[in-house]
C-alpha positions as CSV (number, residue, x, y, z in Angstrom):
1,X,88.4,44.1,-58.3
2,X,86.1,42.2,-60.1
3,X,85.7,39.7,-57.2
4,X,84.9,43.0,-54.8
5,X,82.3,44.2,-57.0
6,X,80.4,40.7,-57.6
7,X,80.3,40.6,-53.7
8,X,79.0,44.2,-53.7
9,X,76.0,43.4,-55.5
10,X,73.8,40.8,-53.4
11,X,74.3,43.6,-50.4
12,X,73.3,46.7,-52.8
13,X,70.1,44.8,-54.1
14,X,69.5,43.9,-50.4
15,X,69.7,47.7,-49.4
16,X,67.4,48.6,-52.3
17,X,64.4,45.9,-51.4
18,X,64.7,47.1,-47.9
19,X,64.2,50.8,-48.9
20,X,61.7,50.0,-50.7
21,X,60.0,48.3,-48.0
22,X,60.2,50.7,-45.5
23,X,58.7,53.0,-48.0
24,X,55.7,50.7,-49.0
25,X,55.4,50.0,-44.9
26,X,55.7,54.4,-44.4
27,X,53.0,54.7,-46.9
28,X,51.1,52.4,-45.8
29,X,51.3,54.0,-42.0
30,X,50.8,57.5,-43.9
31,X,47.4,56.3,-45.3
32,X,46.5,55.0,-41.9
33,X,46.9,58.3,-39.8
34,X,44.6,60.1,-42.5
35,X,42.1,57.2,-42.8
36,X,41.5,57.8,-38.9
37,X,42.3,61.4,-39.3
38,X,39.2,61.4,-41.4
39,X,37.1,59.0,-40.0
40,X,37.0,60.2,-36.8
41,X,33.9,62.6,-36.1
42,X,31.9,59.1,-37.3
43,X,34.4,56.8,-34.6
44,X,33.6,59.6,-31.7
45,X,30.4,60.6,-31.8
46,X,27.4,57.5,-32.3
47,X,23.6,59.4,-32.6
48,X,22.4,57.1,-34.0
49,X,23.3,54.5,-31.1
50,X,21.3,57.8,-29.4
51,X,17.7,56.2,-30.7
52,X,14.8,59.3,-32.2
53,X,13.6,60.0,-28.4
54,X,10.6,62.0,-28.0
55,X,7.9,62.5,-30.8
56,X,6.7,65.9,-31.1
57,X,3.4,65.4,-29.1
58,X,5.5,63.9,-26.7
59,X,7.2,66.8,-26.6
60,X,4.3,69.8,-27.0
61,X,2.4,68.0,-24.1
62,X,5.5,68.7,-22.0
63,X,6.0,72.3,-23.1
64,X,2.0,72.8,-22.6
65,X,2.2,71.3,-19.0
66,X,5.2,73.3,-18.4
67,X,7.9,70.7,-17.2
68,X,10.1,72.0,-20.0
69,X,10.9,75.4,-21.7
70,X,12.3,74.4,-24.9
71,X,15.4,76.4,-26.2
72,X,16.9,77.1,-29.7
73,X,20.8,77.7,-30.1
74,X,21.0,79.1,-33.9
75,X,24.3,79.2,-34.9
76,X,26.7,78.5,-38.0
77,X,23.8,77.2,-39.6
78,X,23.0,74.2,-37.0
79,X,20.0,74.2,-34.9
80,X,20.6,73.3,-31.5
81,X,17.6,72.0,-29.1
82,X,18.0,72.9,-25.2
83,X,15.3,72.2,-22.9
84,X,15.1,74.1,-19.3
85,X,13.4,72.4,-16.1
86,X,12.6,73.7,-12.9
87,X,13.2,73.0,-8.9
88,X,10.2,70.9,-7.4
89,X,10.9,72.5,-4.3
90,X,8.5,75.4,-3.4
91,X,11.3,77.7,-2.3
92,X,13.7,79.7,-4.4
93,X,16.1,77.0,-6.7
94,X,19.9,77.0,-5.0
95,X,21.0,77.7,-8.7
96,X,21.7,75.8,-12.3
97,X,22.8,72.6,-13.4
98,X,23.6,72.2,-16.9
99,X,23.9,68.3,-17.7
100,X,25.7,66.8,-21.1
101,X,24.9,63.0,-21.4
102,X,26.5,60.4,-22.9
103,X,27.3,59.5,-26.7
104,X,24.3,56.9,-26.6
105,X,21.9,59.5,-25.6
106,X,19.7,62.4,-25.9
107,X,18.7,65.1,-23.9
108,X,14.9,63.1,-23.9
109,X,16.7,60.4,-21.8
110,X,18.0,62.5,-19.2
111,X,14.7,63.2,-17.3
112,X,15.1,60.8,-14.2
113,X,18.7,62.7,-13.3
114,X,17.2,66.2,-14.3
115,X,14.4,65.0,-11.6
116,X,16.9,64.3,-8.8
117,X,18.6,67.6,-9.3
118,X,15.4,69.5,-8.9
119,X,14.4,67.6,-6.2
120,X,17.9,68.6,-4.7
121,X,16.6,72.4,-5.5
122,X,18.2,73.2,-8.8
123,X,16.9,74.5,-12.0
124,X,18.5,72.0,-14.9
125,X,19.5,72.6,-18.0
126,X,19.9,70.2,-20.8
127,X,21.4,71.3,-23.7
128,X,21.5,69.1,-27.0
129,X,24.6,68.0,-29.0
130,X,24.9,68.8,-32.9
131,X,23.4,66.1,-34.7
132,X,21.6,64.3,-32.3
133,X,17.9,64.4,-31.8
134,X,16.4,66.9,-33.8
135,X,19.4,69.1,-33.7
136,X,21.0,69.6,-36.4
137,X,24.9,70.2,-37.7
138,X,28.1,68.0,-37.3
139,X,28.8,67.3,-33.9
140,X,33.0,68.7,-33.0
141,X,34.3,69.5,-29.6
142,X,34.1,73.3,-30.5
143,X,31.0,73.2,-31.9
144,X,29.2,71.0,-28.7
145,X,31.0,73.1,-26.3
146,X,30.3,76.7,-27.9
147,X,26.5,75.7,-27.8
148,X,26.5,74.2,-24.4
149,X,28.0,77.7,-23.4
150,X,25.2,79.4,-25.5
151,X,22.1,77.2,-23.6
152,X,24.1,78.0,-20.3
153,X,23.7,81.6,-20.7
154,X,20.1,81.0,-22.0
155,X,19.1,79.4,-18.9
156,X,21.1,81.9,-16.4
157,X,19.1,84.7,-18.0
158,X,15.7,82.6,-17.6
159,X,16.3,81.9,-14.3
160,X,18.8,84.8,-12.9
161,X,21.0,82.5,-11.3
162,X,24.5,83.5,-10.5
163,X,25.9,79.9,-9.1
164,X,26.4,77.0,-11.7
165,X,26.9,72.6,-11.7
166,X,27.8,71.3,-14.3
167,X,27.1,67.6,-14.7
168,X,28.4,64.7,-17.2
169,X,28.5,61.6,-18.3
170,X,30.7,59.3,-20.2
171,X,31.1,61.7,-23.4
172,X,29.7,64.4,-21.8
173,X,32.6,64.4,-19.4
174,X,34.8,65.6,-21.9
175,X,32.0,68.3,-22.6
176,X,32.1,69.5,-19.5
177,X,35.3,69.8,-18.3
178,X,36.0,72.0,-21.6
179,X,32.8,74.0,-20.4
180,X,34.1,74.7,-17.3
181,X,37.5,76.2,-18.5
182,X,35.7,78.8,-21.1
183,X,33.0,79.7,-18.7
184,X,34.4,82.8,-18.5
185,X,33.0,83.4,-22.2
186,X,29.8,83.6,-21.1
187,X,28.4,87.3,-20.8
188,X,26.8,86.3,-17.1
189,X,30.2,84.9,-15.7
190,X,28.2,82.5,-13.4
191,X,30.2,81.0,-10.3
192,X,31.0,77.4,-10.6
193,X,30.1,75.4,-7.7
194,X,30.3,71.7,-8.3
195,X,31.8,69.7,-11.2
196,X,30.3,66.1,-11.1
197,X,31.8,63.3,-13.8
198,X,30.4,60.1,-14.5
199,X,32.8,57.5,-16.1
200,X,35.4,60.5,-17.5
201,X,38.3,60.1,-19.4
202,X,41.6,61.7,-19.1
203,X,41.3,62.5,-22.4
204,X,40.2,61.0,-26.2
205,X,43.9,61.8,-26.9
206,X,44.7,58.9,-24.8
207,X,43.2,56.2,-26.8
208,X,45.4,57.3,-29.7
209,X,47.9,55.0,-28.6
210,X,45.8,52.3,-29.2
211,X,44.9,52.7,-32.7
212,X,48.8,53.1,-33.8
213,X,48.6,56.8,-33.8
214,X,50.8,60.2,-32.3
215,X,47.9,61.8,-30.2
216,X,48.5,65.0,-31.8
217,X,46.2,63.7,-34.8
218,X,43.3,63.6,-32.8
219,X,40.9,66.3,-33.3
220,X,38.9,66.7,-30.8
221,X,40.8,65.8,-27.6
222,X,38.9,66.7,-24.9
223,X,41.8,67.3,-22.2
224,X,39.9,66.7,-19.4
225,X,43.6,66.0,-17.3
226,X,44.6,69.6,-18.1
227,X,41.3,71.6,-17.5
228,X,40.6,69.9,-13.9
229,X,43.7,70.9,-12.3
230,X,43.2,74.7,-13.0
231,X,39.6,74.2,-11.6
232,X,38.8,76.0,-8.0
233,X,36.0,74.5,-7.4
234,X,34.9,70.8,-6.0
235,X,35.0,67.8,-8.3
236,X,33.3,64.5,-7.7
237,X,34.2,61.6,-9.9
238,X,31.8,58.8,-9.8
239,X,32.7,55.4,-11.8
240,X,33.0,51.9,-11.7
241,X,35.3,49.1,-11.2
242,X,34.1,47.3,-14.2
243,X,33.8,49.7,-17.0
244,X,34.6,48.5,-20.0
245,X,34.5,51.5,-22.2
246,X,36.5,53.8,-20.2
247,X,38.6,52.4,-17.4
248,X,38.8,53.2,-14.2
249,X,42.4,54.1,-14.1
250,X,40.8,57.0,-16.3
251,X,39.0,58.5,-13.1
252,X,42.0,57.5,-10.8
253,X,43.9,59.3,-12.8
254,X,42.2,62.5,-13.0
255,X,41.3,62.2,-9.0
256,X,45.5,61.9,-8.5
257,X,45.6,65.9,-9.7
258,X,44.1,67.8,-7.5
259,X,44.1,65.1,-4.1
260,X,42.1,68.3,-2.0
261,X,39.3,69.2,-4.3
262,X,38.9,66.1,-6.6
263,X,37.0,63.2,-4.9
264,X,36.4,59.8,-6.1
265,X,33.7,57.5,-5.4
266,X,34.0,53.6,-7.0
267,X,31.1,51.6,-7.7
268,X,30.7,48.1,-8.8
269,X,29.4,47.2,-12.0
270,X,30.1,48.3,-15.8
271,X,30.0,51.5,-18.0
272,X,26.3,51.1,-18.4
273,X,25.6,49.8,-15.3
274,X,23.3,52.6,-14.5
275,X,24.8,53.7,-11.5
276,X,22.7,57.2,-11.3
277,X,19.8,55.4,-10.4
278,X,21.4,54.4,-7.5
279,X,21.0,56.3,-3.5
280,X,24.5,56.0,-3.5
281,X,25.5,58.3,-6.2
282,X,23.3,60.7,-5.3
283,X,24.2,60.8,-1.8
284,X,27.8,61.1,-3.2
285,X,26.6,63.6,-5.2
286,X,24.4,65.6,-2.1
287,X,27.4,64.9,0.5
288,X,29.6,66.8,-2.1
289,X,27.1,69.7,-2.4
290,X,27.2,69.8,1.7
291,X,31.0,70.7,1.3
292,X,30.0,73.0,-1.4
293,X,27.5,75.0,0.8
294,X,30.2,74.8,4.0
């Protein structure tokens, strides 16, 4: 017996230091998850990457020459900045495109796209995201979308339109897919027409992986992979081969969905290549618009 127990010792204390390992190592993971639990609203969204844009005379000479009406979404305490811009074309616009840019931008940087929409015809709106700019509030999925959907319906009652683009890029991908699956919200229930996405994820879920973590803790997961397949309208994805901030498997992914309304056009060059400032997109963009119109 007394030989038994002396060799029941060495295996008992190596039971307890491995218990207590595992529990130092599940702490340890514990106090990771809520680190980037916490953290994340600073890890997703950059404004200050974004620049200051505009100065205000910048900005009154604008509103005084009339290339923008200038919008404010007042909710929850946050004020949200949305500019409006109309068709060059002398005719009567073909209808709205609301454009959400990329997490290294402001609405101020978006005028050379907003320019080749309304040369395409369309009124553009530009709404601003919670804490960039001079808006104010803490950027969140909810919160970005909810006041996209507000500047929406601020520019469909400006302009009486009834069919809707919606535009994004990068981050504002995410934006807009989510847009398009609550535009029923909106009290004018415009038609959506066109989706266009430059460099979109499947989803920010998808880069939980990465960091250690069940995707489940991420809170603001922009499911663009579940939102495009319940779309009934046409989707044109436009990225690169290169990117190097979201991969292109991202928008080969997403084009896999819904083969018949989903198209993808691949370009060379990086995420920041600055690919819509290219013919090419925009013909992708006005070939897509053809099939929209036939």
């Amino acid at each position: 017996m007394t030989g038994s127990a002396t060799s029941d010792r060495p295996q008992a204390t190596w039971r307890r230091a491995a218990l207590r390992v595992a529990r130092s190592l599940a702490l340890l993971y514990a106090a990771w998850c809520a680190t980037l639990y916490l953290m994340q609203p600073s890890m997703l969204y950059l404004p200050v990457l974004a620049g200051t844009g505009l100065t205000k005379a910048e900005i009154d000479e604008r509103v005084e020459q009339g290339t923008i009406e200038r919008h404010w979404i007042e909710r929850d305490g946050a004020r949200v900045e949305a500019w409006l811009m109309r068709s060059l074309r002398e005719e009567p616009a073909r209808g709205l495109v609301s454009i959400s840019h990329g997490n290294a931008e402001l609405i101020d940087h978006l005028g050379d796209d907003a320019r080749r929409w309304r040369r395409l015809g369309f009124d553009v709106v530009l709404p601003e995201y919670r804490g960039y700019g001079r808006s104010t509030g803490s950027p969140s999925e909810e919160a970005i979308v909810a006041d996209t959907l507000d500047a929406i319906d601020w520019a469909l009652g400006k302009t009486g339109h009834a069919a809707l683009v919606l535009h994004g890029r990068s981050l504002g991908t995410g934006v807009v897919a989510q847009v398009a699956a609550r535009l029923g919200e909106i009290p004018s229930r415009p038609t959506l027409e066109l989706v266009a996405l430059e460099a979109p994820f499947t989803s920010i879920a998808s880069y939980a992986p990465r960091y250690g973590v069940p995707p489940f803790l991420v809170r603001d997961p922009y499911r663009t992979d579940e939102v495009l397949p319940t779309l009934t309208c046409p989707v044109i994805i436009l990225h690169t081969r290169d990117d190097d901030v979201v991969p292109i498997e991202h928008g080969r992914m997403l084009a896999s969905l819904a083969p018949s309304r989903i198209s993808l056009v691949e370009f060379e060059g990086s995420h920041n290549s600055g690919i819509s400032t290219t013919n090419e997109y925009w013909n992708a963009i006005a070939r897509a618009l053809e099939r929209r119109d036939n």
